[in-house]
ZAMARBA-455228 format. One record per residue: residue number from 1; residue in one letter; x, y, z of N, C-alpha, C in turn. Coordinates in nm, 4 decimals, padded with zeros to 6 digits, always signed. Layout:
BEGIN
<nr=NUM | rest=A | n.xx=X | n.yy=Y | n.zz=Z | ca.xx=X | ca.yy=Y | ca.zz=Z | c.xx=X | c.yy=Y | c.zz=Z>
...
This chain:
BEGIN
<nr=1 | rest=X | n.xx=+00.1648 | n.yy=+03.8956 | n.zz=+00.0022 | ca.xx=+00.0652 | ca.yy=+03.8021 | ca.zz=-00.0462 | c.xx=+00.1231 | c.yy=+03.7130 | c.zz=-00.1568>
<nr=2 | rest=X | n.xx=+00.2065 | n.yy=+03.7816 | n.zz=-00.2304 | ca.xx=+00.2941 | ca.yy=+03.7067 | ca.zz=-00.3534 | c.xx=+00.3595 | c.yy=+03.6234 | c.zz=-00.2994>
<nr=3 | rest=X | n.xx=+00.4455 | n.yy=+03.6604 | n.zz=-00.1855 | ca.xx=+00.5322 | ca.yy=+03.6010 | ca.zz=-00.1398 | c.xx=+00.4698 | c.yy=+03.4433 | c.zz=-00.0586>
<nr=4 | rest=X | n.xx=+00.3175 | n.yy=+03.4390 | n.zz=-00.0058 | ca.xx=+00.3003 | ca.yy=+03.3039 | ca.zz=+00.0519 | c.xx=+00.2309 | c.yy=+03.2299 | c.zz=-00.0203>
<nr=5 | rest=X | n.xx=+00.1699 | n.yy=+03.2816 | n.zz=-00.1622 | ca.xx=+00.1562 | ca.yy=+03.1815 | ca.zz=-00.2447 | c.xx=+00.2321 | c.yy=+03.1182 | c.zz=-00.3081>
<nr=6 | rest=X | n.xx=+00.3318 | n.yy=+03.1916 | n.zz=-00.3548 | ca.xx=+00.4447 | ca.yy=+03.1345 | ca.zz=-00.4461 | c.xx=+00.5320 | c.yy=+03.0209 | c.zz=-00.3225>
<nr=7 | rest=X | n.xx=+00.5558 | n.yy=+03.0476 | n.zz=-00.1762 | ca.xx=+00.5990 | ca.yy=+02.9816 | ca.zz=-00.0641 | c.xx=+00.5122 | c.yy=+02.8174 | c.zz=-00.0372>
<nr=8 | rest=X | n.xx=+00.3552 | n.yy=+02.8437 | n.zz=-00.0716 | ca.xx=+00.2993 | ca.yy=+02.7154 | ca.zz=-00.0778 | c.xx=+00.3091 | c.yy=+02.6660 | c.zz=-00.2017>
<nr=9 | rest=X | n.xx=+00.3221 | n.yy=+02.7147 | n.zz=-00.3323 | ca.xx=+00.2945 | ca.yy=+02.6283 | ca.zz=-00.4054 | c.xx=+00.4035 | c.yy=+02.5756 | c.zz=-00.4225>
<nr=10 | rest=X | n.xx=+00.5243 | n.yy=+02.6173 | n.zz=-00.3863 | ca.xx=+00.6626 | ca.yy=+02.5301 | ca.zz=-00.4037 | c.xx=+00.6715 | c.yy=+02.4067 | c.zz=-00.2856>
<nr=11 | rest=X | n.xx=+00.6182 | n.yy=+02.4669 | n.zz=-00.1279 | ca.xx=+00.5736 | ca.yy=+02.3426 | ca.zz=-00.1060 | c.xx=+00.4760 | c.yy=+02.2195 | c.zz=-00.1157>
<nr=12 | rest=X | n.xx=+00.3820 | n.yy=+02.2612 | n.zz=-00.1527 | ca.xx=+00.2663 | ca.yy=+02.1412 | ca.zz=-00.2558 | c.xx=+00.3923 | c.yy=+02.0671 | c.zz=-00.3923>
<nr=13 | rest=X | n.xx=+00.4148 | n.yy=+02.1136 | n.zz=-00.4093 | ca.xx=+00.5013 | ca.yy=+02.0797 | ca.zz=-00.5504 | c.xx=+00.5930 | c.yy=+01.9500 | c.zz=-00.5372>
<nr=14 | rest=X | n.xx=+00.6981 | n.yy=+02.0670 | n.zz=-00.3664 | ca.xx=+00.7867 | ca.yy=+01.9438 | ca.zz=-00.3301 | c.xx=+00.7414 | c.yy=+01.7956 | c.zz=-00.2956>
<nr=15 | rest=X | n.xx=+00.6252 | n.yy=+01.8461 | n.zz=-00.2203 | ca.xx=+00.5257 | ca.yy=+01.7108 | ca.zz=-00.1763 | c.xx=+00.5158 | c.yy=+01.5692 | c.zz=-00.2198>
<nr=16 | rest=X | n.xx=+00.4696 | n.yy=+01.6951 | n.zz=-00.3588 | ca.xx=+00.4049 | ca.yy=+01.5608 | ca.zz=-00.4805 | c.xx=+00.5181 | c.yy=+01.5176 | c.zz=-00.5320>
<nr=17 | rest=X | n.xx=+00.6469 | n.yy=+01.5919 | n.zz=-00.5788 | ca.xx=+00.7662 | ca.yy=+01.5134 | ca.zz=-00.6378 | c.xx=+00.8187 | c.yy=+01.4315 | c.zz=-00.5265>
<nr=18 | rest=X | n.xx=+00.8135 | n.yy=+01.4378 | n.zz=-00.3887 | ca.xx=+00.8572 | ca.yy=+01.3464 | ca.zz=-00.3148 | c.xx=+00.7699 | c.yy=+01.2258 | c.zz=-00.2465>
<nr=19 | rest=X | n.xx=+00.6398 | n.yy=+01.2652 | n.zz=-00.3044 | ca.xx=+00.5759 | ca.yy=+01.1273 | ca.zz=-00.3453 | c.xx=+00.5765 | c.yy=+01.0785 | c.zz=-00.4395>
<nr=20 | rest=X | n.xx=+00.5994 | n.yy=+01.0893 | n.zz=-00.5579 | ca.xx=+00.6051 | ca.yy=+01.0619 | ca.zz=-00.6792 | c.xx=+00.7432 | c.yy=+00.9448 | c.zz=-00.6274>
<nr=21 | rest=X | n.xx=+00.8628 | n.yy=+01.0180 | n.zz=-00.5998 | ca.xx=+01.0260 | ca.yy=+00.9436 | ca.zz=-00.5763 | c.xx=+00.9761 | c.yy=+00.8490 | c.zz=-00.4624>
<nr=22 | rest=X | n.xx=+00.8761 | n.yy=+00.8594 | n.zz=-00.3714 | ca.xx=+00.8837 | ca.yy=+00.7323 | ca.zz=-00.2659 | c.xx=+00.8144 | c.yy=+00.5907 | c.zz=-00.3134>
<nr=23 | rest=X | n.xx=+00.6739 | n.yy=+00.6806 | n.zz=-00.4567 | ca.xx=+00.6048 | ca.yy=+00.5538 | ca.zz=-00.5146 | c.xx=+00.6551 | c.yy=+00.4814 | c.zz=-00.5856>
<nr=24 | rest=X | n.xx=+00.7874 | n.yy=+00.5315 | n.zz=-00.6832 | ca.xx=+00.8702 | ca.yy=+00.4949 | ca.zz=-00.7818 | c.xx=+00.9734 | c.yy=+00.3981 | c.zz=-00.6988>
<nr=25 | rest=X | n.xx=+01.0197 | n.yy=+00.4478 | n.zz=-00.6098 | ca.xx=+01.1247 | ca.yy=+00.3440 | ca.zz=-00.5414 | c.xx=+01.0779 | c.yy=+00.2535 | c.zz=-00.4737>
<nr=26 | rest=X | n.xx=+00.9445 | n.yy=+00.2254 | n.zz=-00.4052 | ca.xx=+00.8645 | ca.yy=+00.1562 | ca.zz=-00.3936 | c.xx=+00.9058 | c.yy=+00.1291 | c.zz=-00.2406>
<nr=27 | rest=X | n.xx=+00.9827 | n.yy=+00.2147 | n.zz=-00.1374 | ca.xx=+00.9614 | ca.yy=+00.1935 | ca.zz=+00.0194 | c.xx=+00.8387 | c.yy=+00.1478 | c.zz=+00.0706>
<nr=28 | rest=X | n.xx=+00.7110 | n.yy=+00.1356 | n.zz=-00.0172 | ca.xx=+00.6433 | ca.yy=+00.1028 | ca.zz=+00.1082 | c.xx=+00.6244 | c.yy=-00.0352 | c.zz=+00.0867>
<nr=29 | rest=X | n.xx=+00.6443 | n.yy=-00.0808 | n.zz=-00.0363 | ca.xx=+00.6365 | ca.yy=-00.2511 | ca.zz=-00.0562 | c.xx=+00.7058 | c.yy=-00.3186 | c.zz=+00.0020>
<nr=30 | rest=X | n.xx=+00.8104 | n.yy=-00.2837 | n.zz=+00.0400 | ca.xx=+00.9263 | ca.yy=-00.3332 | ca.zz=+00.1020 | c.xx=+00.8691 | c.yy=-00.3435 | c.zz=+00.2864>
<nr=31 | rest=X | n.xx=+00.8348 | n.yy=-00.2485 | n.zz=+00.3229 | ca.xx=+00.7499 | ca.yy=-00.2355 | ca.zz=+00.4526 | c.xx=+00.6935 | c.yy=-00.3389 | c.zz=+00.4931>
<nr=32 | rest=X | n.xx=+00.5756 | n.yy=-00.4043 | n.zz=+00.3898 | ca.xx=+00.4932 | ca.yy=-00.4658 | ca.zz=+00.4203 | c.xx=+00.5221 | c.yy=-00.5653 | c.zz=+00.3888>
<nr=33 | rest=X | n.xx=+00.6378 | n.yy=-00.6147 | n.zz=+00.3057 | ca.xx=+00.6680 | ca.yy=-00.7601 | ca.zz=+00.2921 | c.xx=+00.7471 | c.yy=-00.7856 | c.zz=+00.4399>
<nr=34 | rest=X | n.xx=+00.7924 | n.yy=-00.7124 | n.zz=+00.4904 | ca.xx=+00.8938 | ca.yy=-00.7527 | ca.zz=+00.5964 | c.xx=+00.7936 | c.yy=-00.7466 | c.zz=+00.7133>
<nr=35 | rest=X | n.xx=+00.6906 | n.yy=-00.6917 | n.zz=+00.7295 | ca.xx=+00.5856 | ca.yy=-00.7333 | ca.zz=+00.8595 | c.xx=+00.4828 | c.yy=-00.8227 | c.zz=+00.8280>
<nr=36 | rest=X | n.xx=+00.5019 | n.yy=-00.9155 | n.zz=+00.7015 | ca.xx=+00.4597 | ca.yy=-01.0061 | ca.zz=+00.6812 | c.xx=+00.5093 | c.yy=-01.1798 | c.zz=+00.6909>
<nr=37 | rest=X | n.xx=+00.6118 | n.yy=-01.1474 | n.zz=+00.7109 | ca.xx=+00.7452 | ca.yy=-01.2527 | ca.zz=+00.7549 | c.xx=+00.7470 | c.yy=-01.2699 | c.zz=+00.8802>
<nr=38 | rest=X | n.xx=+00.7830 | n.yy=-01.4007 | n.zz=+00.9239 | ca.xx=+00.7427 | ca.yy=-01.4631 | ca.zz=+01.0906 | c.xx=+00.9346 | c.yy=-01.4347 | c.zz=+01.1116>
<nr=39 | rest=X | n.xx=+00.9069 | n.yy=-01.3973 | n.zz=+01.2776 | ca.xx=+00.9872 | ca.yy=-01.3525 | ca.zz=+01.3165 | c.xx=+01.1350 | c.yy=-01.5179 | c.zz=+01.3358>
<nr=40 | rest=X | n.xx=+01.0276 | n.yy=-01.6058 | n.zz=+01.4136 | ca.xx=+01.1484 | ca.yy=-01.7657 | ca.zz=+01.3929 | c.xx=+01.0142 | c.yy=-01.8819 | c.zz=+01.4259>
<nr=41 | rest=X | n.xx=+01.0744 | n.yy=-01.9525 | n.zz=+01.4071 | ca.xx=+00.9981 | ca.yy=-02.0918 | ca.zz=+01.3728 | c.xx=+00.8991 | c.yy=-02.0919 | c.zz=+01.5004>
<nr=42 | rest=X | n.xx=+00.8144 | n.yy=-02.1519 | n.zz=+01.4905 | ca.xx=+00.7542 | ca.yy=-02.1787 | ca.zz=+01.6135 | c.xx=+00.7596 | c.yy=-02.3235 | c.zz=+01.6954>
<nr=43 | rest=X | n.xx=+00.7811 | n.yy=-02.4014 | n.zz=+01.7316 | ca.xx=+00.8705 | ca.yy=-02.4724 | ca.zz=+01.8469 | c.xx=+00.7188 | c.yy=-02.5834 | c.zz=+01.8764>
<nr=44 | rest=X | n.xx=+00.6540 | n.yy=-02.6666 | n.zz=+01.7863 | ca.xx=+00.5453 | ca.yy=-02.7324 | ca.zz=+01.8429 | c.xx=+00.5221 | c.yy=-02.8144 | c.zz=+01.9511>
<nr=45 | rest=X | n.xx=+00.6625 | n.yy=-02.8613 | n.zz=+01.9494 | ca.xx=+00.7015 | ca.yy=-03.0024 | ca.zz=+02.0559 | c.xx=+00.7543 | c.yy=-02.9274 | c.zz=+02.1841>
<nr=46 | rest=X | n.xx=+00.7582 | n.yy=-02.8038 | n.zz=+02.2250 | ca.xx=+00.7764 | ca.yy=-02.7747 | ca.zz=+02.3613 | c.xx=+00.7235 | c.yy=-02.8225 | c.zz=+02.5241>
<nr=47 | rest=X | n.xx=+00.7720 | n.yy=-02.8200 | n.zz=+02.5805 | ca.xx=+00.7164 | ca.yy=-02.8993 | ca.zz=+02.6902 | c.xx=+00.5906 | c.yy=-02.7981 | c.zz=+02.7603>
<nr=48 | rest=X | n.xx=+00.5130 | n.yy=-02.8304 | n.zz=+02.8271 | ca.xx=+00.4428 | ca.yy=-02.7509 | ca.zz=+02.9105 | c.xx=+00.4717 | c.yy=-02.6482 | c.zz=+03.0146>
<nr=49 | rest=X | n.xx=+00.4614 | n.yy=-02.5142 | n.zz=+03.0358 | ca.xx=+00.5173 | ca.yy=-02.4378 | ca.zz=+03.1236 | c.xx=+00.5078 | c.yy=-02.4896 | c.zz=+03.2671>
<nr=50 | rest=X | n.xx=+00.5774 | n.yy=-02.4940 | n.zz=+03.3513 | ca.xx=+00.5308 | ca.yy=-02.5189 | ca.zz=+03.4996 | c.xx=+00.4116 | c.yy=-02.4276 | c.zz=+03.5648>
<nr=51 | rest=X | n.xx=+00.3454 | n.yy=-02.4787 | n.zz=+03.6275 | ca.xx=+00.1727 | ca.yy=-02.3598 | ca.zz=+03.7284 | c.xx=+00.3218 | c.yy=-02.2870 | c.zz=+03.8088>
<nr=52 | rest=X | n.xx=+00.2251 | n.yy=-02.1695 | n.zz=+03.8052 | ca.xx=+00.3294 | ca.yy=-02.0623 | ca.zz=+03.8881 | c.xx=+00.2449 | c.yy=-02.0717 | c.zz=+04.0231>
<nr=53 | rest=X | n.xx=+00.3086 | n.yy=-02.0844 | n.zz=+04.0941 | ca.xx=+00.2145 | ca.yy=-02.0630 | ca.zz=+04.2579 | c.xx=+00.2034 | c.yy=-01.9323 | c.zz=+04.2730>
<nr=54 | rest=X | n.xx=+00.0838 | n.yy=-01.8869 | n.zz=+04.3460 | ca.xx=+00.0505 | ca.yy=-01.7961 | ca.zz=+04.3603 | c.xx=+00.1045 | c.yy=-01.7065 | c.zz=+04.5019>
<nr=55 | rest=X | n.xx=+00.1224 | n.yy=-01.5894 | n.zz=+04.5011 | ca.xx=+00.2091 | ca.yy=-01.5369 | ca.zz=+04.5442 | c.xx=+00.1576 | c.yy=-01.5165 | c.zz=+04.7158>
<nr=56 | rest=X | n.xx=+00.2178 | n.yy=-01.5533 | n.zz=+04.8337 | ca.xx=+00.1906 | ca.yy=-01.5192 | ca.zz=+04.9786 | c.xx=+00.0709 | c.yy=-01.3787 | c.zz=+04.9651>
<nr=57 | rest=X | n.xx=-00.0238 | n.yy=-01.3945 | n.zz=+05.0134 | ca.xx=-00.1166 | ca.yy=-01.2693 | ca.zz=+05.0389 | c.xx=-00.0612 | c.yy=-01.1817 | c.zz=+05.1604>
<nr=58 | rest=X | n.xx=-00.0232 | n.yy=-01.0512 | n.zz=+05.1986 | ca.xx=+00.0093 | ca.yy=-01.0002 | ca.zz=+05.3291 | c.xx=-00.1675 | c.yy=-00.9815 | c.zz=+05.4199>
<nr=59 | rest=X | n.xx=-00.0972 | n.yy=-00.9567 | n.zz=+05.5127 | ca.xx=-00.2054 | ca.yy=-00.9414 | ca.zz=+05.6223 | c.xx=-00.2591 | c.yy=-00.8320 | c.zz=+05.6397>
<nr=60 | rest=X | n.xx=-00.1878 | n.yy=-00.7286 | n.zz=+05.5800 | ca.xx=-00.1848 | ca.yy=-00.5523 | ca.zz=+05.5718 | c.xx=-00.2363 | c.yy=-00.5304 | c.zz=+05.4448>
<nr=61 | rest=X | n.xx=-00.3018 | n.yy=-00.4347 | n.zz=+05.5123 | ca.xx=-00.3761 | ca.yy=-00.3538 | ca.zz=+05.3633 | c.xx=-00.3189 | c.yy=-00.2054 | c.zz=+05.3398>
<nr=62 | rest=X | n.xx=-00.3197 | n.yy=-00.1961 | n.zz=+05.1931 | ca.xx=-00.2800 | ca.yy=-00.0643 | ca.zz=+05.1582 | c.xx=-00.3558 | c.yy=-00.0034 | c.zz=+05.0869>
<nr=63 | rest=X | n.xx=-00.3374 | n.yy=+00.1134 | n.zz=+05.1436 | ca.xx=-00.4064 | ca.yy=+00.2106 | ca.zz=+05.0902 | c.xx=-00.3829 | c.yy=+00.3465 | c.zz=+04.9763>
């Protein structure tokens, strides 16, 4: 019984000191500035895609 309290509270402990080191170094700011940034320019003057024709229908049905 000694043995799995003293086993959790060292892991609760580690937890919090390794949240403590992720809030301090600040990984998650860094996260969210970079999925806030556009990936490349966006291209306004592009031409129009061509209509895709639509594809031969078969005569057979599947089942």
């Amino acid at each position: 019984m000694i043995l799995q309290v003293f086993v959790s509270l060292m892991l609760v402990l580690s937890s919090v000191v390794l949240f403590i080191f992720t809030v301090k170094s600040r990984t998650f700011e860094h996260a969210d500035r970079l999925s806030l940034t556009p990936l490349e320019e966006d291209d306004v003057n592009a031409p129009p895609a061509p209509p895709v024709s639509p594809s031969p229908k078969s005569n057979q049905e599947s089942f």
